[in-house]
mmCIF file of the N, C-alpha and C atoms, coordinates in Angstrom:
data_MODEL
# 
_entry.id   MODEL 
# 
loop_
_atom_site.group_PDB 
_atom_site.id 
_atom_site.type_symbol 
_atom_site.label_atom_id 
_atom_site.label_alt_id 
_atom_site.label_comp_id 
_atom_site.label_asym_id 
_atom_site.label_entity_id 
_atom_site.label_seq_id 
_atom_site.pdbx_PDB_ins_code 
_atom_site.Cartn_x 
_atom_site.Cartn_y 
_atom_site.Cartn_z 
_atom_site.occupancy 
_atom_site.B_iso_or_equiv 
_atom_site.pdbx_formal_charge 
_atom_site.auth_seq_id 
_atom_site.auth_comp_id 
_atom_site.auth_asym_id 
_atom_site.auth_atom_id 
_atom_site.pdbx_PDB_model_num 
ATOM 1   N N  . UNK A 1 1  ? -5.062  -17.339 -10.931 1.00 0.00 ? 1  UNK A N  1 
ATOM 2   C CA . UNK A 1 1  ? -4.170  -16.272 -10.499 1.00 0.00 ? 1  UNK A CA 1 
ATOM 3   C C  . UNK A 1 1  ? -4.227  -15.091 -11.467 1.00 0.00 ? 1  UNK A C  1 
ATOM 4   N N  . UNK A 1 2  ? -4.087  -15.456 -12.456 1.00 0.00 ? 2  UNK A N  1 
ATOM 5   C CA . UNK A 1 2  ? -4.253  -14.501 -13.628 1.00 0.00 ? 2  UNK A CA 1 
ATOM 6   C C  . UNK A 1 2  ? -5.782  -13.163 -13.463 1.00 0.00 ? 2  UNK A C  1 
ATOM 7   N N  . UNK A 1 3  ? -6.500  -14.278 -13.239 1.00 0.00 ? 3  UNK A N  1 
ATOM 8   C CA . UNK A 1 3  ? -8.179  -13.619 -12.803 1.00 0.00 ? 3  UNK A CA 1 
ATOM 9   C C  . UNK A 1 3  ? -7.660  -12.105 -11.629 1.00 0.00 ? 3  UNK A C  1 
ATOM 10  N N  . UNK A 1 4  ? -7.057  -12.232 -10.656 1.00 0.00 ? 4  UNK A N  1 
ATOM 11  C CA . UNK A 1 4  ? -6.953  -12.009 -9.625  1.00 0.00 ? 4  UNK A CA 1 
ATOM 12  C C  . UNK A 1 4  ? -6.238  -10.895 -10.360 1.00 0.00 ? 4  UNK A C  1 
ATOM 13  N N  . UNK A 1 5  ? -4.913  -10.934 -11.038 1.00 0.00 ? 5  UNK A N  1 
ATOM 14  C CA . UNK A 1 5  ? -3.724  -9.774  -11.321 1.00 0.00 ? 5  UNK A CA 1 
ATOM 15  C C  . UNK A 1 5  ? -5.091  -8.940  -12.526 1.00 0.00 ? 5  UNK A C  1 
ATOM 16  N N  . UNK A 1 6  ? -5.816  -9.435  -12.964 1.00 0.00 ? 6  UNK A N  1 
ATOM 17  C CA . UNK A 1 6  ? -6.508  -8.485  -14.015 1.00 0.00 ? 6  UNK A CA 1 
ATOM 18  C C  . UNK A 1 6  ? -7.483  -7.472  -13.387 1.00 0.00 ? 6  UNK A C  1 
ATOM 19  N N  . UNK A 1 7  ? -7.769  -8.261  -12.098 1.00 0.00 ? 7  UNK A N  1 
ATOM 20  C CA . UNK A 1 7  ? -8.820  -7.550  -10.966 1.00 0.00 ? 7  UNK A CA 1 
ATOM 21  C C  . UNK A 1 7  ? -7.902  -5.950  -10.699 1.00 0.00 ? 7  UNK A C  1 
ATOM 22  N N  . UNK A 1 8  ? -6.792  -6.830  -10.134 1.00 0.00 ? 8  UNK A N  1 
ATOM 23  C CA . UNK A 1 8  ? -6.050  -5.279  -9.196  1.00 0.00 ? 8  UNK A CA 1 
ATOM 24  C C  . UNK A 1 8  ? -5.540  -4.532  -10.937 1.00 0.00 ? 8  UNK A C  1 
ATOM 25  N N  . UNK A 1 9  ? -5.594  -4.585  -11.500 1.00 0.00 ? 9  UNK A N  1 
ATOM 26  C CA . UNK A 1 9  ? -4.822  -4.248  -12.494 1.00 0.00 ? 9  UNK A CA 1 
ATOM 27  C C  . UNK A 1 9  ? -6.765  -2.918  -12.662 1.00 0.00 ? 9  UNK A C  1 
ATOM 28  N N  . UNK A 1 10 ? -6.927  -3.541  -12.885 1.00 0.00 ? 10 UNK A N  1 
ATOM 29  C CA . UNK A 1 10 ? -8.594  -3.075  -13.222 1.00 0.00 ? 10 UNK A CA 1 
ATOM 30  C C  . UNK A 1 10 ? -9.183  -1.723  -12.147 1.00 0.00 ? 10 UNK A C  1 
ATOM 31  N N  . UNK A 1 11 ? -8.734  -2.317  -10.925 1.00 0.00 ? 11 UNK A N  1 
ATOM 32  C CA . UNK A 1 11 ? -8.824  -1.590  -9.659  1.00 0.00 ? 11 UNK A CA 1 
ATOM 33  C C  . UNK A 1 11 ? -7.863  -0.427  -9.674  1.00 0.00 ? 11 UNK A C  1 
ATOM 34  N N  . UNK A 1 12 ? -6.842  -0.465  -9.785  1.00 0.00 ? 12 UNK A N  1 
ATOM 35  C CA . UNK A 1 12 ? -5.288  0.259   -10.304 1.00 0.00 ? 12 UNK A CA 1 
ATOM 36  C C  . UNK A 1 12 ? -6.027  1.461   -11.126 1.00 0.00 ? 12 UNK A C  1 
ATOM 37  N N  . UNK A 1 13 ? -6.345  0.973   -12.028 1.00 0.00 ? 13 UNK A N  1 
ATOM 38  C CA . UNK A 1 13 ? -6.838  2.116   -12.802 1.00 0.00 ? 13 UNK A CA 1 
ATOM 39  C C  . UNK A 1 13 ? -8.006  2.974   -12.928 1.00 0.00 ? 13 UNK A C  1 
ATOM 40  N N  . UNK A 1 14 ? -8.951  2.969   -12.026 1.00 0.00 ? 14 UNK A N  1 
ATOM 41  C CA . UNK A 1 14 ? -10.038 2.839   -11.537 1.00 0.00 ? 14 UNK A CA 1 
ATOM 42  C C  . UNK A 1 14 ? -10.057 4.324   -10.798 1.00 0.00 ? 14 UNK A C  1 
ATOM 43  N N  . UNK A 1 15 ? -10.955 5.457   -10.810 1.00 0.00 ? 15 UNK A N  1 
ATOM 44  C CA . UNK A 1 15 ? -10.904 6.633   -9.777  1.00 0.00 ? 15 UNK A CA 1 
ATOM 45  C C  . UNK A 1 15 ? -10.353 5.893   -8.217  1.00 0.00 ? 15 UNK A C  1 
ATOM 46  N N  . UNK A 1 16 ? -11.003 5.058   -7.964  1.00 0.00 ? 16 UNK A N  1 
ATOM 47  C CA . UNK A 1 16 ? -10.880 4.792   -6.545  1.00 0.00 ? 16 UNK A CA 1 
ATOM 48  C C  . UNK A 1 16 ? -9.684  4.002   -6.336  1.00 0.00 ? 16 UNK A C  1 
ATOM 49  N N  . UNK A 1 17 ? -9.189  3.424   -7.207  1.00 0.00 ? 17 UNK A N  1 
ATOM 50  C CA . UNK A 1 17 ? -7.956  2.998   -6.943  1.00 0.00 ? 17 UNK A CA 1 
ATOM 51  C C  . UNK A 1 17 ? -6.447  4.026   -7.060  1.00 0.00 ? 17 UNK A C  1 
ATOM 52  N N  . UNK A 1 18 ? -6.928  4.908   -7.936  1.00 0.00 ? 18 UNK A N  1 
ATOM 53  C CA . UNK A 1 18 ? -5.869  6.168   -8.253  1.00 0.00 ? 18 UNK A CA 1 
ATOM 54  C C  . UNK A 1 18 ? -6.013  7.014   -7.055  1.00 0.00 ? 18 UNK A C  1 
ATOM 55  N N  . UNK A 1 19 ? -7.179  7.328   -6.147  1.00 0.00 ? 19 UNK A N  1 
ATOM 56  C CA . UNK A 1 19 ? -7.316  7.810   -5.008  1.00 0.00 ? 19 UNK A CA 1 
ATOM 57  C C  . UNK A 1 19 ? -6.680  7.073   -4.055  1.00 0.00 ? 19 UNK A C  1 
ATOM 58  N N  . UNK A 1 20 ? -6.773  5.715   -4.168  1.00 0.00 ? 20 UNK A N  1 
ATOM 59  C CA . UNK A 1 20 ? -6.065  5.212   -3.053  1.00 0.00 ? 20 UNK A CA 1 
ATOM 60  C C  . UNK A 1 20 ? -4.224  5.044   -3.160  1.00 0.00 ? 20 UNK A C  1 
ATOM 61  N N  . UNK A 1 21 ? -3.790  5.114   -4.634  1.00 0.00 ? 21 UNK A N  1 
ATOM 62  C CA . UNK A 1 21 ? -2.398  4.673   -4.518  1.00 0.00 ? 21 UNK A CA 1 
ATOM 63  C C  . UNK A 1 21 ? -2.185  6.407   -3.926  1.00 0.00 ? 21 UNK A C  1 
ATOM 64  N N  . UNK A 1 22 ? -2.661  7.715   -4.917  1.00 0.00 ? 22 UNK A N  1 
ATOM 65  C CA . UNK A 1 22 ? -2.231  9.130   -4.453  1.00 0.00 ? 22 UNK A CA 1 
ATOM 66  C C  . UNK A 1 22 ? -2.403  8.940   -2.751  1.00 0.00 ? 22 UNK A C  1 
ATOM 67  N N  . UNK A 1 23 ? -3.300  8.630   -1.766  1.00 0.00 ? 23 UNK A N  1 
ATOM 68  C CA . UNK A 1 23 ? -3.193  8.834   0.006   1.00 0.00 ? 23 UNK A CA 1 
ATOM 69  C C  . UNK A 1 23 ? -2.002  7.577   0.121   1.00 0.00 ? 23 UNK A C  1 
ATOM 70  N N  . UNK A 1 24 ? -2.076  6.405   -0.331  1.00 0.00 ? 24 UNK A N  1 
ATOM 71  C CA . UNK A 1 24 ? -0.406  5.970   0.026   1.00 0.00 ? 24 UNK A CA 1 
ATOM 72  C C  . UNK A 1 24 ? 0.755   6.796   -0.259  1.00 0.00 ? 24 UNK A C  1 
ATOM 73  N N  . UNK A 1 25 ? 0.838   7.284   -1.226  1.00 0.00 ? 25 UNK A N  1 
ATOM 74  C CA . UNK A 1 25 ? 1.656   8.124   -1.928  1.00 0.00 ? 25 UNK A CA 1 
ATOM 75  C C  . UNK A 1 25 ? 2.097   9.229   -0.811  1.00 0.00 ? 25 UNK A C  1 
ATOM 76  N N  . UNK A 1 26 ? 0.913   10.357  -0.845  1.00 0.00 ? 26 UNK A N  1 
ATOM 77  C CA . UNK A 1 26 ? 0.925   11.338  0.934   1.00 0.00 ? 26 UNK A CA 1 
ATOM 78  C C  . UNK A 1 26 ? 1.592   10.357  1.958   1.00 0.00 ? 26 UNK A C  1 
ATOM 79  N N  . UNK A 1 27 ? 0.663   9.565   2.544   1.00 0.00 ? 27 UNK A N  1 
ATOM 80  C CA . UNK A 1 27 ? 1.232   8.460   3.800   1.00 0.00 ? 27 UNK A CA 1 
ATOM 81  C C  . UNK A 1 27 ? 2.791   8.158   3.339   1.00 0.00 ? 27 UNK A C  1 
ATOM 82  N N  . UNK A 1 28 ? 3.554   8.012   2.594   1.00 0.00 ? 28 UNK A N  1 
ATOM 83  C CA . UNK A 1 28 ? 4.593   7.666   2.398   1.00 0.00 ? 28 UNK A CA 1 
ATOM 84  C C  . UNK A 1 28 ? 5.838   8.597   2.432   1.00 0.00 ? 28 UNK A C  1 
ATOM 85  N N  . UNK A 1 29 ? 5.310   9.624   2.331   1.00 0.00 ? 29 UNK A N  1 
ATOM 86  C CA . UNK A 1 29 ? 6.423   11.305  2.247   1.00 0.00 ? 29 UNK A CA 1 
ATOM 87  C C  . UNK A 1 29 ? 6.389   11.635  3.597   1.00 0.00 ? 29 UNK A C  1 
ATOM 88  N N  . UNK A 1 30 ? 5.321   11.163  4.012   1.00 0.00 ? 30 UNK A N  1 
ATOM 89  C CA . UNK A 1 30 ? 4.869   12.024  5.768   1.00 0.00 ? 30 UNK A CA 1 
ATOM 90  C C  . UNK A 1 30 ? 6.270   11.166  6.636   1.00 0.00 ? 30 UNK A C  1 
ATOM 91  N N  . UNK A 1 31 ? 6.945   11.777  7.413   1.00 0.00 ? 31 UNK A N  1 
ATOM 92  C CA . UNK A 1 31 ? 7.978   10.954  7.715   1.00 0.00 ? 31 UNK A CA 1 
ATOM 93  C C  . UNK A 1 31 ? 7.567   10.065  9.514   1.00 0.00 ? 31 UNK A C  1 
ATOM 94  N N  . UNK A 1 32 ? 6.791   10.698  9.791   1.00 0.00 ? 32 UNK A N  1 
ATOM 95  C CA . UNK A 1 32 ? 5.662   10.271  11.173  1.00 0.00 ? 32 UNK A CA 1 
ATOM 96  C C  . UNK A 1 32 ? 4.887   8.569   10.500  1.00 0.00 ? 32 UNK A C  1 
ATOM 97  N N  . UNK A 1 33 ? 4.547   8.655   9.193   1.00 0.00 ? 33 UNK A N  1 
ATOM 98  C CA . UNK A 1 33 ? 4.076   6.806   8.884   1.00 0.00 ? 33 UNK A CA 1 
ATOM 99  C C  . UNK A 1 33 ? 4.686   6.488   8.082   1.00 0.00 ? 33 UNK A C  1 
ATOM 100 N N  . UNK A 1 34 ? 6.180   6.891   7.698   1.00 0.00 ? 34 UNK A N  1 
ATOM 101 C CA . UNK A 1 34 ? 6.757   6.210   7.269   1.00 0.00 ? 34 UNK A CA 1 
ATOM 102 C C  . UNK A 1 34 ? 7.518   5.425   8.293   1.00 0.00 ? 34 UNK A C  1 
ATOM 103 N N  . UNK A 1 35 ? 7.846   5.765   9.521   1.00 0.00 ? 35 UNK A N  1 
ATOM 104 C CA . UNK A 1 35 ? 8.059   5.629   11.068  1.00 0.00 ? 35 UNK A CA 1 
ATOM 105 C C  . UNK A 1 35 ? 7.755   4.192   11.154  1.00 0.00 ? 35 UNK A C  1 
ATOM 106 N N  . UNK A 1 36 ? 5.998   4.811   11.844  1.00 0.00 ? 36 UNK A N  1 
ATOM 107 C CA . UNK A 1 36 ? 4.916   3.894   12.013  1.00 0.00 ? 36 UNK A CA 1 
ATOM 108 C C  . UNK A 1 36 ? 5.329   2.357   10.865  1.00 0.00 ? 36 UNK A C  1 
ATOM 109 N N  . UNK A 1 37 ? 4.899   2.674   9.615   1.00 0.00 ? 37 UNK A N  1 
ATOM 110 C CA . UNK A 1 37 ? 5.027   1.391   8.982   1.00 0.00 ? 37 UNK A CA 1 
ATOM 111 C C  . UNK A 1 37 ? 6.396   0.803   8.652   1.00 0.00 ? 37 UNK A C  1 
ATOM 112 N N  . UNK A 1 38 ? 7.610   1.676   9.099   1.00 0.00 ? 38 UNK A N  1 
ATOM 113 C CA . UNK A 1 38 ? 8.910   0.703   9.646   1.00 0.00 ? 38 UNK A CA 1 
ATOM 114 C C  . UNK A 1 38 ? 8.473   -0.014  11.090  1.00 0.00 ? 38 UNK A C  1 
ATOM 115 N N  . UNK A 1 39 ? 7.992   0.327   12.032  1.00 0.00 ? 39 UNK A N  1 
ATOM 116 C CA . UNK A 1 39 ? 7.805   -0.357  13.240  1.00 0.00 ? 39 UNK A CA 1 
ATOM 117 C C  . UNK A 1 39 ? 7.072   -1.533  12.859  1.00 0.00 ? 39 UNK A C  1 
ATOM 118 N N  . UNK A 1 40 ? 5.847   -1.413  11.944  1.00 0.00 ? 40 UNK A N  1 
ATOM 119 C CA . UNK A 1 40 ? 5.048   -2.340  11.897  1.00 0.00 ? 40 UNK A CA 1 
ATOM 120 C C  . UNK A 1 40 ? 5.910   -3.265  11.098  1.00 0.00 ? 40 UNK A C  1 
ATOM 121 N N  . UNK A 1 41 ? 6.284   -3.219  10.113  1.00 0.00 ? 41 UNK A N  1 
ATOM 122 C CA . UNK A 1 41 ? 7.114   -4.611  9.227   1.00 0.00 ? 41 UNK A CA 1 
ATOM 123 C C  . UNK A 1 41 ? 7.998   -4.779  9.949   1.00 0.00 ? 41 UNK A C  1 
ATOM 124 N N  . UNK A 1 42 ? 8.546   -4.210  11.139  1.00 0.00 ? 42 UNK A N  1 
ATOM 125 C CA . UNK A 1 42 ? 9.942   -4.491  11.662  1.00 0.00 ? 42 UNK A CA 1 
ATOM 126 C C  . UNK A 1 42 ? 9.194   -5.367  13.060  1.00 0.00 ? 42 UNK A C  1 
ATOM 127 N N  . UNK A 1 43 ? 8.000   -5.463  13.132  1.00 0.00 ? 43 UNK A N  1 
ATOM 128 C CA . UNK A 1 43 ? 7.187   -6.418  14.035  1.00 0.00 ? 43 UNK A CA 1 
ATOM 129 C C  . UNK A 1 43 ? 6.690   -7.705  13.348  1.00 0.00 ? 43 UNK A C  1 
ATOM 130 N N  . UNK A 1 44 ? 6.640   -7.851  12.070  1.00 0.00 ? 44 UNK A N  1 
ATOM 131 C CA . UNK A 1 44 ? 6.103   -8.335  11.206  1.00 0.00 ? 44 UNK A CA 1 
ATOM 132 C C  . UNK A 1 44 ? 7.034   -9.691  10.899  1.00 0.00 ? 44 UNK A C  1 
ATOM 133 N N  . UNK A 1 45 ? 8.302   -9.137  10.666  1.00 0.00 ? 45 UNK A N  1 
ATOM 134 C CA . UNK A 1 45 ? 9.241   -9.758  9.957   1.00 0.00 ? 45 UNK A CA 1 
ATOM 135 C C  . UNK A 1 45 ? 9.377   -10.388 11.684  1.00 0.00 ? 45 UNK A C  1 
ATOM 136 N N  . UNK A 1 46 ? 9.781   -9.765  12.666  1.00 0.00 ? 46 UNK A N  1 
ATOM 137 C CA . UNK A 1 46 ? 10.239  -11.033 13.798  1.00 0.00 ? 46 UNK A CA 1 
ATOM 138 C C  . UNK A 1 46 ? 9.386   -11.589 14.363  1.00 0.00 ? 46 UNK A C  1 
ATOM 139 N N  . UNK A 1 47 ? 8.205   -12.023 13.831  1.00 0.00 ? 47 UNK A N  1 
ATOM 140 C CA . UNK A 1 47 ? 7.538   -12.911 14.049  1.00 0.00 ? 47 UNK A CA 1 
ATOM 141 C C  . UNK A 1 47 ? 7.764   -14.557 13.465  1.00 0.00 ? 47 UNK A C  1 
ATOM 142 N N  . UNK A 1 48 ? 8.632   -14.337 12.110  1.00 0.00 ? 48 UNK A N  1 
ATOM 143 C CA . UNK A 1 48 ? 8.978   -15.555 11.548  1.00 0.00 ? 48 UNK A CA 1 
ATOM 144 C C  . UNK A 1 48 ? 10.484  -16.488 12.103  1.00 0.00 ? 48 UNK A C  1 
# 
């Protein structure tokens, strides 16, 4: 497990990972997928 948290940790810091948290970051202010990804976890969760 440890292996795994040093990976994303590695990735995290990484150009391409700093590119990817900054477009979550955008995607998350936009209030149109912040929407979207309430619908989706709110499909998610009543599945259990």
């Amino acid at each position: 497990m440890a292996g795994l948290l040093n990976r994303i940790k590695q990735f995290a810091r990484s150009p391409q990972g700093r590119r990817a948290a900054e477009q979550a970051r955008r995607a998350a202010a936009d209030p149109r997928k912040r929407a979207q990804a309430q619908r989706l976890l709110g499909r998610l969760r009543g599945r259990r």
